[in-house]
Backbone bond lengths (Angstrom), bond angles and torsions (degrees), N, CA, C in turn:
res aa  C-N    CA-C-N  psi(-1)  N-CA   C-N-CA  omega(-1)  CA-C   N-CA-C  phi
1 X - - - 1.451 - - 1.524 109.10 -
2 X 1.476 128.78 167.79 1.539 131.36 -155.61 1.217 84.18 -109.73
3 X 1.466 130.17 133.95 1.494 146.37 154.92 1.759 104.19 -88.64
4 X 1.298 114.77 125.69 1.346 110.72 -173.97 1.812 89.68 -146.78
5 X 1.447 109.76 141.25 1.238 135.98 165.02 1.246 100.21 -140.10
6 X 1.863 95.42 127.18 1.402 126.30 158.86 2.029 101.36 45.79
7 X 1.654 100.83 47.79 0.860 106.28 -177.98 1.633 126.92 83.88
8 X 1.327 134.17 -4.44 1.398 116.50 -165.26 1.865 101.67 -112.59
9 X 0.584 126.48 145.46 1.098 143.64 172.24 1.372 145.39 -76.26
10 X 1.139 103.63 52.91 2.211 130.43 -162.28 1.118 97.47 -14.91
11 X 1.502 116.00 -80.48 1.080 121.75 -158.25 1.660 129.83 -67.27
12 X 1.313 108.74 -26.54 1.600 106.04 131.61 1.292 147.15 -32.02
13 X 1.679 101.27 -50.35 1.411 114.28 169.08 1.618 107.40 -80.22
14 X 0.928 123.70 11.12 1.728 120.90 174.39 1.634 109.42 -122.23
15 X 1.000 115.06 -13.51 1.394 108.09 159.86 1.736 126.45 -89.82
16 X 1.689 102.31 -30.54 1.351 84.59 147.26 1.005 147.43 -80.97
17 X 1.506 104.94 -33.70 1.822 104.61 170.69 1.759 115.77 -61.12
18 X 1.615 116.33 -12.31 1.369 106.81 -164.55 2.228 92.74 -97.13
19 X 1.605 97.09 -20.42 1.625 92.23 161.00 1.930 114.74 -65.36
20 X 1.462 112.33 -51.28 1.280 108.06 -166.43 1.735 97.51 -76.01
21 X 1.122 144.26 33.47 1.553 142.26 179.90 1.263 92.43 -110.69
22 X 1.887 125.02 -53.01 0.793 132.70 -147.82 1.690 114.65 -122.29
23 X 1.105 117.36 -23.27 1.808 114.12 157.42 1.633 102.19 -106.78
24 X 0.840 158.68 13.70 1.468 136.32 177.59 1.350 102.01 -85.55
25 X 1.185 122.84 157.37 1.780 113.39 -173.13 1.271 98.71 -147.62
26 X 1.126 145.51 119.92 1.726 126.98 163.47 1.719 117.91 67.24
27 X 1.205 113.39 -138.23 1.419 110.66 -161.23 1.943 91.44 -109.68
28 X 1.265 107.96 -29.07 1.753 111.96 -177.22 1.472 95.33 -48.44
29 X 1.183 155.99 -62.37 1.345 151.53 -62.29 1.479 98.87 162.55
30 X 1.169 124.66 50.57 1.941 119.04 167.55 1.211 129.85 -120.30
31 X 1.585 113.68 36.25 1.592 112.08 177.17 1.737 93.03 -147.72
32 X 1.064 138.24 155.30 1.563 122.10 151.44 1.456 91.30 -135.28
33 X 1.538 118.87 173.41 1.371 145.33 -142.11 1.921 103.67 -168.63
34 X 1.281 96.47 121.27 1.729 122.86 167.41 1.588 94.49 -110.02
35 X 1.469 100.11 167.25 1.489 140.15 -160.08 0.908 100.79 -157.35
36 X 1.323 126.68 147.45 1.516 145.03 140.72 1.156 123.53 -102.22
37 X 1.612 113.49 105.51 1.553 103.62 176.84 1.302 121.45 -76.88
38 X 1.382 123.88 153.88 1.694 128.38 175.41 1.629 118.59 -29.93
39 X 1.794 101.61 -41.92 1.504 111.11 -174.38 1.946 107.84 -74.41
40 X 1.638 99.88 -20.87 1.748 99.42 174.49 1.536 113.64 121.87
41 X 1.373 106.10 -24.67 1.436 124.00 157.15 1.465 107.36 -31.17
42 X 1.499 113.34 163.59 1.475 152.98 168.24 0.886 137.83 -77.25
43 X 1.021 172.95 -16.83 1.583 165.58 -69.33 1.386 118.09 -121.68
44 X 1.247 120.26 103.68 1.850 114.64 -164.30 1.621 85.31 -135.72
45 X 1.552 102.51 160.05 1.308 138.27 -168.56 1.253 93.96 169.14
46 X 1.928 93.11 163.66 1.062 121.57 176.98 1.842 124.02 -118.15
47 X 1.147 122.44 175.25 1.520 112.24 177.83 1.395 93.21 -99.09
48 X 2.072 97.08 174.48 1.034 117.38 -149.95 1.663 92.99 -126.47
49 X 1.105 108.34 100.16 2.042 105.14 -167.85 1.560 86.01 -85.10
50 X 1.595 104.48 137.10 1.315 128.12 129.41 1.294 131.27 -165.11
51 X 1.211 124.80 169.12 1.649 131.80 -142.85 1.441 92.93 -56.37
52 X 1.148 117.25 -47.95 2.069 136.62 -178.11 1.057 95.99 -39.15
53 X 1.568 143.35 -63.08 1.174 143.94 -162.32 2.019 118.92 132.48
54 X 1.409 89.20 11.14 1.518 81.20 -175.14 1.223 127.45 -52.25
55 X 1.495 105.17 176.20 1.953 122.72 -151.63 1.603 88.75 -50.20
56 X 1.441 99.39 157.21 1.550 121.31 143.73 1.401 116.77 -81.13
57 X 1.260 130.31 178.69 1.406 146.69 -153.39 1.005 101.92 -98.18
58 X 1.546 121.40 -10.51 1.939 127.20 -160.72 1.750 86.35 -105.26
59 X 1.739 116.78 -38.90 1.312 105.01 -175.02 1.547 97.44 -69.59
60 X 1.349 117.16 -84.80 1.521 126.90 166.63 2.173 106.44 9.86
61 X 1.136 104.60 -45.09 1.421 109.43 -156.80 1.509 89.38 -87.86
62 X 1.295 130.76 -31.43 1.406 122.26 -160.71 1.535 100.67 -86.66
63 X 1.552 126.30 -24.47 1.418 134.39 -170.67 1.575 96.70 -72.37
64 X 1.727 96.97 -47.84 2.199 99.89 -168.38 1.690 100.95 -56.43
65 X 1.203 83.29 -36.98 2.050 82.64 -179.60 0.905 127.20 -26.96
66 X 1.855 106.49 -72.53 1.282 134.19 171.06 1.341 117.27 -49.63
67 X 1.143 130.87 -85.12 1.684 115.88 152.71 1.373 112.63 -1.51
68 X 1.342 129.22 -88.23 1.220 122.08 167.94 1.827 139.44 -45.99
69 X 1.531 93.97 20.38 1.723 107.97 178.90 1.828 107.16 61.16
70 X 1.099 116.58 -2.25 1.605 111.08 168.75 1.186 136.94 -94.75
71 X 1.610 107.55 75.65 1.497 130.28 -166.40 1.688 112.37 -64.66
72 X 1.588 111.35 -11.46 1.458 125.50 -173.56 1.445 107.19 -105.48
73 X 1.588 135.64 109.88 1.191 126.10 144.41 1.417 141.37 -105.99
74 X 1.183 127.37 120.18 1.534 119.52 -159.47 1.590 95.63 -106.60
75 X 1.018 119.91 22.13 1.346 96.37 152.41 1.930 98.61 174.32
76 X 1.765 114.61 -179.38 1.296 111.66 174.15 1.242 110.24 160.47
77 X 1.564 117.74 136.76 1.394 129.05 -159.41 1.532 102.58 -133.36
78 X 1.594 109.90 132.21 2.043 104.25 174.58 1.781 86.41 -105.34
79 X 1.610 72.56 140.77 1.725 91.92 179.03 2.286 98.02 -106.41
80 X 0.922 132.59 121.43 1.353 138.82 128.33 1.553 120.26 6.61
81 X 1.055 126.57 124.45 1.446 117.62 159.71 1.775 109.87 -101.65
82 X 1.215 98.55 144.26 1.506 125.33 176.27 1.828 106.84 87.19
83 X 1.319 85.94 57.64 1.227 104.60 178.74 1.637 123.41 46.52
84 X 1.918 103.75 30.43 1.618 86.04 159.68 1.438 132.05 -90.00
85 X 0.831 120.16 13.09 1.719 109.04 169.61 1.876 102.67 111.47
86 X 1.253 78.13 -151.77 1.378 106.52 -175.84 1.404 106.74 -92.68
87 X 1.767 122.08 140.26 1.221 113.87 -150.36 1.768 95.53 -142.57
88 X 0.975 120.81 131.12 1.627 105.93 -154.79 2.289 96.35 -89.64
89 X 0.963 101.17 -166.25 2.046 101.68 -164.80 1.718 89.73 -110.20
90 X 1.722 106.59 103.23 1.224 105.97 147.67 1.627 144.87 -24.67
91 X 1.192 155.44 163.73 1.526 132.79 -114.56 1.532 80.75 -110.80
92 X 2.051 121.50 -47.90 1.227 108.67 153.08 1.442 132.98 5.33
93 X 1.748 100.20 -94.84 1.524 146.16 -161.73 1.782 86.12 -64.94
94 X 1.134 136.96 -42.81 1.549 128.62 -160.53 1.859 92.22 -87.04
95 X 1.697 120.28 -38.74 1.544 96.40 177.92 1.619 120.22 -87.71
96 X 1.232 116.62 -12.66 1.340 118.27 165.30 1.621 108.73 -70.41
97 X 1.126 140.37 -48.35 1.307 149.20 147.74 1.781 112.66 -10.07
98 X 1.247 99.90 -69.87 1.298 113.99 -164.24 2.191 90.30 -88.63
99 X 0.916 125.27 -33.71 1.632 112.83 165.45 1.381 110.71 -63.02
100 X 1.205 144.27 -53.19 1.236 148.42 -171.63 1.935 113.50 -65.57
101 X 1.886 107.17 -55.35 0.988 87.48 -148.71 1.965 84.13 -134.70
102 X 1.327 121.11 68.27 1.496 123.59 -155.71 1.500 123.16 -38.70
103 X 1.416 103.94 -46.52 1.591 132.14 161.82 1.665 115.24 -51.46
104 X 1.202 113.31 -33.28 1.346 109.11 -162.50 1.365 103.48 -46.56
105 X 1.520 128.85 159.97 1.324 170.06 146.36 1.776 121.30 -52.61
106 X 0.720 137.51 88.68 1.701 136.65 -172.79 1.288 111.65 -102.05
107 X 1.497 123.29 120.31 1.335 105.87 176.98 1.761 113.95 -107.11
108 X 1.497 114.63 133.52 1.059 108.60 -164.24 1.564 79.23 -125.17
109 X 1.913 91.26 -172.25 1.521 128.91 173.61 1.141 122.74 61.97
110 X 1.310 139.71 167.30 1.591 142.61 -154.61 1.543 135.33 -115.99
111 X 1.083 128.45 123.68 1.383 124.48 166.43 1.453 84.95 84.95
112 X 1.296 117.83 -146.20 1.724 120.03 175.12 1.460 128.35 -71.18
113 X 1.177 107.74 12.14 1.436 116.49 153.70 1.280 140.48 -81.51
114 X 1.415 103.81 -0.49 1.448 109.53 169.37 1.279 134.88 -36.19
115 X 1.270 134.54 100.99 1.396 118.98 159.70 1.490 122.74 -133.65
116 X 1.404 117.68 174.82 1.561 117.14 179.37 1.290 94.75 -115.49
117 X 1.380 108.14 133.27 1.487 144.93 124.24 1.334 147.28 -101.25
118 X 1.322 97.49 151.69 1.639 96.00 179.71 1.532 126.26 -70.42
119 X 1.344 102.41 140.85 2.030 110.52 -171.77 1.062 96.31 -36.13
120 X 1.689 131.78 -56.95 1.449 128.18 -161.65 1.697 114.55 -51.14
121 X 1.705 104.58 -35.84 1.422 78.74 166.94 1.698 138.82 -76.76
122 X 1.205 105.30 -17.03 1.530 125.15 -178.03 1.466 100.56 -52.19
123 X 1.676 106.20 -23.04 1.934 88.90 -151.83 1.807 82.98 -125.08
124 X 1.487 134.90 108.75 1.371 114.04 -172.02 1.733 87.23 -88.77
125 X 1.442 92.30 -174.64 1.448 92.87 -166.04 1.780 136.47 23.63
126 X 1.129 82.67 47.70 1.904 98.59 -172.76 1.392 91.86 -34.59
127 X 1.456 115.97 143.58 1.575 123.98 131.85 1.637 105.31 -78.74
128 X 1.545 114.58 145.80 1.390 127.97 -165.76 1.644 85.96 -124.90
129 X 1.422 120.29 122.67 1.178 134.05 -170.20 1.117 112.82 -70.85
130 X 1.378 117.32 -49.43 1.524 149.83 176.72 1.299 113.52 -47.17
131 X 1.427 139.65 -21.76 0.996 162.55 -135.59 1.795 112.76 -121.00
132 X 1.270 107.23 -42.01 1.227 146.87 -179.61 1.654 102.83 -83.16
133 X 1.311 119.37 -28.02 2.012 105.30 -165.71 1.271 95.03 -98.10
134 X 0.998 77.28 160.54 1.724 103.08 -176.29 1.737 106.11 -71.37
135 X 1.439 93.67 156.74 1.876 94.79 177.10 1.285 103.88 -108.70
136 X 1.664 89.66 152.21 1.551 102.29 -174.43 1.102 126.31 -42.87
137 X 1.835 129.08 141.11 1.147 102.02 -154.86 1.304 152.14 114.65
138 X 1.819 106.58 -62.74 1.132 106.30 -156.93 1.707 87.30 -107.00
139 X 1.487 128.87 130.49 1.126 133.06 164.46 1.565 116.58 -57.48
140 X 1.649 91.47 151.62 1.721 106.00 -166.27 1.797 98.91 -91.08
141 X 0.961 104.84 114.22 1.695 114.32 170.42 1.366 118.75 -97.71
142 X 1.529 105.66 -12.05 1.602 109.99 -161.43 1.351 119.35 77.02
143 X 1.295 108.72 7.79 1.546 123.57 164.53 1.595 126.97 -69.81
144 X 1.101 130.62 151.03 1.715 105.83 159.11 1.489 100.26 -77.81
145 X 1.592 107.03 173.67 1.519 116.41 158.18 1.732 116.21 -35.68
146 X 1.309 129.42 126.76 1.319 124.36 -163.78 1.388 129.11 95.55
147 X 1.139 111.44 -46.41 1.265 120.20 152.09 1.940 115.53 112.21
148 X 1.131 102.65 11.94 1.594 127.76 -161.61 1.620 96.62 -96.11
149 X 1.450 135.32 104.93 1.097 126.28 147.95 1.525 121.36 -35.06
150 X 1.808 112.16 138.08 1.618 76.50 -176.51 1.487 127.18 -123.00
């Protein structure tokens, strides 16, 4: 069953930290990341370090999802390996977050400060990606919608 105070979601936070105890390895491998799918499911992974910039554990986690048919996440926290904690979603990880899944749940802050919030607050004045694409259809001129440089 889900243990939740003032919103956060324990047992979330124990499956990732009990992934980053137990798969994080070296420098490849130092953050892991749980999900909650809509149906109540799990979803943990870890990120993929390299000098280039590869995924975090929050992207990593949203791909295993899918694979795993769980296109819905309501919530998800990256835990640290070597016992740092709770690790809040890089500026990346917070707009892919909030493009994918708007509602989602984030659990941030430390020790007994834990709480969940929503992506929208992480990102003030979000840019909304969605907002920006083009509609079906309508050919790319390099115009905005309308067609008015602006």
């Amino acid at each position: 069953m889900t243990t939740t105070d003032h919103g956060v979601d324990h047992e979330l936070i124990e499956a990732a930290a009990h992934v980053a105890r137990t798969r994080c390895r070296g420098d490849n491998h130092t953050v892991a990341a749980a999900a909650r799918a809509r149906d109540g499911r799990i979803v943990t992974a870890v990120n993929a370090y390299h000098f280039t910039g590869g995924p975090c554990a929050e992207l990593v986690v949203i791909g295993a999802a899918a694979t795993q048919g769980a296109y819905e996440l309501d919530a998800i926290v990256a835990v640290g390996d070597r016992e740092r904690g709770v690790i809040p979603p890089c500026g990346r990880c917070r707009q892919v977050l909030f493009d994918y899944f708007p509602q989602i749940q984030v659990v941030i802050g430390a020790g007994g400060r834990l709480r969940s919030v929503p992506v929208a607050d992480l990102l003030p004045e979000t840019y909304v990606w969605a907002d920006h694409q083009l509609e079906a259809g309508q050919e790319d001129s390099g115009l905005p919608p309308g067609g008015a440089a602006g």
